[in-house]
N, C-alpha and C positions, 0 to 999 in steps of 0.2 A: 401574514401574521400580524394581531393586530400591535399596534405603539403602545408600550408599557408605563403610564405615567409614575410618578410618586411625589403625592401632596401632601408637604406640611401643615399644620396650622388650619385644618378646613374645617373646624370650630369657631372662627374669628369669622368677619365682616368679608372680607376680600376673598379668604377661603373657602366660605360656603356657597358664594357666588358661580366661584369657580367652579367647585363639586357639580351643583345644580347643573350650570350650561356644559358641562363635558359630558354631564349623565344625559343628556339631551339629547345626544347626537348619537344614541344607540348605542352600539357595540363597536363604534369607531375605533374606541381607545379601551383599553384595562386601565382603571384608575386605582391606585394603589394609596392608600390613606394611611399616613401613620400618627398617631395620636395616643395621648396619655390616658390611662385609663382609668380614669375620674370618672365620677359620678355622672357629671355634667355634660363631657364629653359623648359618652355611652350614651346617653340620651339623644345626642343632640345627634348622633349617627347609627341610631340603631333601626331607622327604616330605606339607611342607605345598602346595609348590612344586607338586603335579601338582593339589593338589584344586582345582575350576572356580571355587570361591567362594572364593580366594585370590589376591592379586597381589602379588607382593614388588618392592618395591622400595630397591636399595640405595643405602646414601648416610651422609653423616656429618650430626648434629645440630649440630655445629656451622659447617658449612657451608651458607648459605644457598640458594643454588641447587635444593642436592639437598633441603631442605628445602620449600622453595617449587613445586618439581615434584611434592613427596609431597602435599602439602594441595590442589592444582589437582582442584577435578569433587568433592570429600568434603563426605559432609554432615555428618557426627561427627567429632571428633579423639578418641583416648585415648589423653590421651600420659603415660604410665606411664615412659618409658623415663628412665635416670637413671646417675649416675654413684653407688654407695653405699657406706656405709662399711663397713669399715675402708678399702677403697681408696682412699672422698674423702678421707678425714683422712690416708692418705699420700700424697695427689696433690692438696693441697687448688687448684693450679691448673686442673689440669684437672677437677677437680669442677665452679668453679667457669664455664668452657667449655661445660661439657657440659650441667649443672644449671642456669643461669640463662641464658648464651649457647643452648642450644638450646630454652630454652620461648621467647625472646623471639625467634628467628626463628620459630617456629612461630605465635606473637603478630601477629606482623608479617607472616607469609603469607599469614594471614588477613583481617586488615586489607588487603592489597595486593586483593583481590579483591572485585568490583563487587557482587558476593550475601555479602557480610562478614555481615551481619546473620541469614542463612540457616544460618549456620554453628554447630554448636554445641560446645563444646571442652570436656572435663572435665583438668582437671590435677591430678596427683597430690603433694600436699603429705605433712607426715610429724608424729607425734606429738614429732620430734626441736627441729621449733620450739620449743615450751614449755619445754626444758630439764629439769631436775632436780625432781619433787615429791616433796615431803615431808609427813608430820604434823604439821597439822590439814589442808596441801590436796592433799593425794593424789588427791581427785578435781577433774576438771577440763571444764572447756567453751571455748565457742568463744567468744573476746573476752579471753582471758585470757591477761597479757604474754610477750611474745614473748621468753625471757630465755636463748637456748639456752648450752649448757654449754661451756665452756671448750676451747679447740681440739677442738671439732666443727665442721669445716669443711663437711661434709655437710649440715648442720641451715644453718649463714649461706649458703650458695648455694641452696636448697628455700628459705628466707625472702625471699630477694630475687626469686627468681621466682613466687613466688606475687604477692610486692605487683605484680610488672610483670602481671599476667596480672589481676589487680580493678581496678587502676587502667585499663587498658589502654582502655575505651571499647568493644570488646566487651558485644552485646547477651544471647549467650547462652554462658557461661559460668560453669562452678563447679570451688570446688576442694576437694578429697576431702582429710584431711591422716590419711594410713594408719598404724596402727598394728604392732604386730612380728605379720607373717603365721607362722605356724605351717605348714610344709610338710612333706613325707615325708621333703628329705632337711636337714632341720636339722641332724644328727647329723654332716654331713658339711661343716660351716662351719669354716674353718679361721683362724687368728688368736687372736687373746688378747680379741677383745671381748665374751664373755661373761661374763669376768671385771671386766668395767668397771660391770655393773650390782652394786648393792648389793644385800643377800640381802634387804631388806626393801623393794626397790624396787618397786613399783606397776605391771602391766603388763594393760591389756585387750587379750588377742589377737583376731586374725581368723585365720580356716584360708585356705589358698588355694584353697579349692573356694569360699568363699565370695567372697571378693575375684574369682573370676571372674564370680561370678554380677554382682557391681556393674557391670563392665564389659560385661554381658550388656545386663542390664537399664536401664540409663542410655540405651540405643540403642533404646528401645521409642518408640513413640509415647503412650503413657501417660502418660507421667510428668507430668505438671503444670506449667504457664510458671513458680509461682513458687518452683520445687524451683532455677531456674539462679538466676545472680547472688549467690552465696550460697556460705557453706565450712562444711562440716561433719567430724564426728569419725566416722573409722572405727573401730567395733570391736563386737566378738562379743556383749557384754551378759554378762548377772549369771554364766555357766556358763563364761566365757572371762576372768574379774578374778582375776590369779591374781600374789601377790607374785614376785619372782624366787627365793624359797628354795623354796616353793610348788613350783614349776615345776620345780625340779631336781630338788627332791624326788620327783615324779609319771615325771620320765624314769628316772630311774637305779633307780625301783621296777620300770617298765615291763625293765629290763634284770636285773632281778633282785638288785639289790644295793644297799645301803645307803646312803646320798649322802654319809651323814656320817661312814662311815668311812674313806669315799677324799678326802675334803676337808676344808680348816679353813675359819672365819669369814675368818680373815686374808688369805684369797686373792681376796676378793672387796674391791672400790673401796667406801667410804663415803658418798660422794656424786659430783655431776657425770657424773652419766647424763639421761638420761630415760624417762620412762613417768608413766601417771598410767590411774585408772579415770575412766570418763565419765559427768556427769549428763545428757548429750546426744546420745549414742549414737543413741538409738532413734530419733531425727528420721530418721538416714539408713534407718535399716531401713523407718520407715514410708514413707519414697520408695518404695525401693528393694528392698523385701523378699530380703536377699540372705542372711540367715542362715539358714545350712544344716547344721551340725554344730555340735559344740563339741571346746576342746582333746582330752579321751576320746578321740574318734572318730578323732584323725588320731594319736595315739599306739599307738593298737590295731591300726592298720594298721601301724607303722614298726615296732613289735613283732613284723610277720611276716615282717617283709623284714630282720629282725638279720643281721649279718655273725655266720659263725661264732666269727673273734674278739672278737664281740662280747659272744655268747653265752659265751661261756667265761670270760667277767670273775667270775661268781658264783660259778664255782668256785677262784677264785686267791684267795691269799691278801690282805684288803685292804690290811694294813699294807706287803706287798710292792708292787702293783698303785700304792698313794700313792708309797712315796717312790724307785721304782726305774722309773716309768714317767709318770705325769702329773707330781709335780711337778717334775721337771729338765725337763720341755717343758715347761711353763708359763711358768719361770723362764727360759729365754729369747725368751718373747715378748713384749708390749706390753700387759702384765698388772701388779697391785700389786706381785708377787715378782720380775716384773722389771724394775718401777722402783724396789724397794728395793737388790735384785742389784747395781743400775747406778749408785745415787744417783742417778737421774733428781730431782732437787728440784724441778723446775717442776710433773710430774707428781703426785708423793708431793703437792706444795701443794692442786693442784687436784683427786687423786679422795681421798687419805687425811688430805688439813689440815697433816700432819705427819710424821718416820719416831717421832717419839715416841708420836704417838697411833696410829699402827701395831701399835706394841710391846703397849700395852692393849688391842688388841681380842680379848675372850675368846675360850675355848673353846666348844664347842656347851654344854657342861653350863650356862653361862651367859648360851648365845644368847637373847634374847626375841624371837617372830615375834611382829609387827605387823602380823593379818592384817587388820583394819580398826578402828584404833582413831577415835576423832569427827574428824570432816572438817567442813569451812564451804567457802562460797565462800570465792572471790576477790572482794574490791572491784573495780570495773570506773571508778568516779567520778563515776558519774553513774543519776540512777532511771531503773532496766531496765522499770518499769513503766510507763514513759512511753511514747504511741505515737509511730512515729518521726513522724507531722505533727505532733508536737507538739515535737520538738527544736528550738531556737533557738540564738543564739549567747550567749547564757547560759550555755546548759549545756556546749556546747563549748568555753567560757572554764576555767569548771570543772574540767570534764574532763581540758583540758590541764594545768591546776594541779598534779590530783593524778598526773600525768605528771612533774612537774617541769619542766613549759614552760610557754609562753604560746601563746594562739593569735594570732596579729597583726594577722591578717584586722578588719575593722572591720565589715563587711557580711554578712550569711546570710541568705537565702530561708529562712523555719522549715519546714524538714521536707524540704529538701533535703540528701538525704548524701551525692550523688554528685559537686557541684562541689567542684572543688578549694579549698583556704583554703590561708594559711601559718602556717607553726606555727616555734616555737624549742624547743630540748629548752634541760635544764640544764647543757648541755656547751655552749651557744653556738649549737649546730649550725642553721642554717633549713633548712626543705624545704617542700614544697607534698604534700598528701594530702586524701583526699579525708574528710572525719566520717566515711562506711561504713567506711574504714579502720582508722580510729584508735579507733572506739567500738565495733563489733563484730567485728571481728579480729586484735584485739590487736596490730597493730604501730604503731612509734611512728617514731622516726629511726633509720633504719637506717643512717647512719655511727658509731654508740655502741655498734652489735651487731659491728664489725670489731675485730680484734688492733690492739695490743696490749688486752687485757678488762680494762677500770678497774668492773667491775657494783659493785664496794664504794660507790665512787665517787657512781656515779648515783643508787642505791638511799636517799643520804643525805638527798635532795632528790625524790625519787621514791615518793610512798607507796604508788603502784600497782607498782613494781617490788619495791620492801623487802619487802613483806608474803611474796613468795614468796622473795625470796635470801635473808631475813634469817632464815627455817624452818632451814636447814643453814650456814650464816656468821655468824658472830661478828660486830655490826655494828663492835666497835673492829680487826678483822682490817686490813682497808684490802688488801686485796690487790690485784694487779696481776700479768694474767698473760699 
């Protein structure tokens, strides 16, 4: 009989990949699609609709019903599907609907059914969790704080469905936290948030040939009982660490022109992004062997497929091309130029500090690229070389400390990390979480990661959070945003 898949989201970049390479392999699998029934969608799956080893089914994520009928008879979930930014952070309600209301009916669907334990679910997390890295920790791994950036409503609805989705009591699941895929039509993203990464921002990509292969391959019978239970970091490895000046740079060569003649440093945010390189990449590849190109490869291709007006940029004058065509669009979108434009002050606070410190950011002739200057970990609070039978409530005492809480709990079986304890952060706040949570996936209380953002605040009393806010903030800043 064959494996009953069921994919979310294979309208997106990573999900159509998938679609495509499982449709590949014949009648290996029944792939089970569920999808909103949009205009757009329809379209975009209406000639998956005839193949045998396809079933669509439509329905909304955040209605449970339609959820609940999609996960009935599945033996895999891939739920990829997602609401992403820039649209969460203009719609941060309905991100938060879509992105944690629909993993946790999908959570619960599963759970509702008598072979629960038979089930195995991969959920799709995001590199946006971790927030903002800087120098000395530009690289990063898994366990390390959950500090995301400042009205990313995106990054706070993916954090809160991932804890629902480890804590959840679920036997066999994991969660994937993806970094920026690289696809053929990147050129073709529209909005101002490109401009929101800093030119010396940290980014390990994946291609989406690759990120299909994960979703391929996670559905094999191979893979390993102790690959689930577990979250790890997506991304391409040493040929895919490519700053974000890096990366312009390599596009706008690929188009034949100069990056730095049609842009200033100034257009680009300071900090309150995210991205980071990873020392724990390869874990997933060694599961999952899904690397399959590097950025090169999917540049070479979009190089072939240029718009004519594309092509014609290297012959236009640059000084004309900067300031009679990008920057007046730029400056009306949700970019530095148009939150100076606008006096946007909340935003100037949180990606440029300041419109003072705006004013000072040079020229290229003064840019410095920070292609890798010394990196350290993160402190985590407690010895990594410890095995986990050998965790007690000691070191989850600790642990909490250098959180800025307490843990409250009086009692621990040593080297259990999956019963729940209670914990306090430094804001007051109690919750219940399980040690797995709190010592190897970095999140802590998640009421302190909501608006209004006091991270000045926490990080005072927090040495596990300071260490990375206090890399780009002032600790006398105190800000609040």
């Amino acid at each position: 009989m064959r494996k009953k898949i069921l994919l979310t989201g294979a309208s997106g970049n990573m999900g159509m990949e998938g679609l495509k390479q499982l449709c590949a392999l014949g009648e290996k699998y029944h792939i089970v699609v569920f999808a909103l029934p949009t205009k757009h969608d329809r379209k975009i799956l209406r000639t998956f609709e005839k193949n045998d080893s396809v079933s669509v089914v439509w329905g909304d994520l955040c209605n449970y019903q339609d959820v609940k009928r999609a996960v009935e008879n599945v033996d895999v979930v891939l739920h990829v599907g997602a609401l992403v930014s820039p649209m969460a952070d203009r719609n941060p309600e309905l991100a938060w609907k879509v992105n944690f209301g629909g993993t946790k009916n999908i959570v619960d669907a599963i759970l509702e059914r008598e072979d629960r334990d038979e089930v195995k679910l991969m959920y799709i997390g995001t590199v946006a969790e971790t927030g903002n890295r800087v120098p000395p920790y530009h690289w990063g791994r898994i366990g390390d704080p959950l500090v995301p950036s400042p009205y990313d409503y995106y990054a706070l609805s993916k954090i809160a469905a991932e804890r629902y989705v480890i804590e959840s009591g679920l036997k066999n699941w994991v969660s994937l936290r993806q970094t920026g895929i690289l696809h053929e039509n990147i050129l073709n993203i529209k909005g101002g948030i490109a401009y929101h990464q800093p030119l010396n921002n940290p980014l390990e990509w994946v291609t989406a040939h690759a990120s299909g292969r994960i979703l391929v391959n996670i559905c094999s019978n191979d893979v390993p009982v102790e690959f689930w239970g577990n979250v790890y970091n997506i991304g391409g490895g040493d040929s895919c660490r490519l700053t974000s000046f890096q990366f312009m740079d390599k596009v706008y060569r690929m188009m034949g022109v100069d990056f730095r003649k049609l842009e200033d440093p100034n257009w680009y945010a300071t900090r309150n992004f995210h991205g980071q390189w990873y020392y724990d990449s390869d874990k997933l590849e060694e599961f999952l062997h899904f690397r399959s190109e590097d950025v090169d490869d999917v540049l070479a291709r979009i190089r072939k497929k240029l718009s004519l007006s594309t092509r014609m940029l290297k012959f236009m004058p640059p000084r004309w091309v900067k300031e009679m065509i990008l920057k007046p669009r730029i400056s009306k979108e949700d970019t530095p130029l148009g939150w100076i434009k606008n006096n946007d002050e909340a935003k100037i606070k949180a990606f440029l500090v300041s419109k003072e410190k705006w004013e000072e950011i040079p020229g290229w002739e003064h840019f410095s690229l920070m292609a890798d200057p010394p990196h350290k970990k993160l402190d985590h609070g407690y010895d990594e070389n410890k095995a986990d039978a050998e965790l007690d409530l000691d070191v989850i005492q600790k642990a909490a400390e250098f959180r800025g809480g307490q843990c409250l709990s009086n009692e621990m079986k040593q080297g259990d990390l999956n019963t729940r304890l209670r914990w306090t952060c430094s804001q007051g706040h109690e919750f219940e979480a399980s040690p797995f949570l709190v010592l190897k996936t970095g999140h802590w209380c998640s009421e302190c990661l909501r608006p209004p953002w006091n991270f000045d605040e926490q990080a005072k009393t927090s040495p596990f959070m300071a260490q990375q806010w206090h890399a780009d903030h002032d600790p006398n800043e105190n800000n609040v945003y």
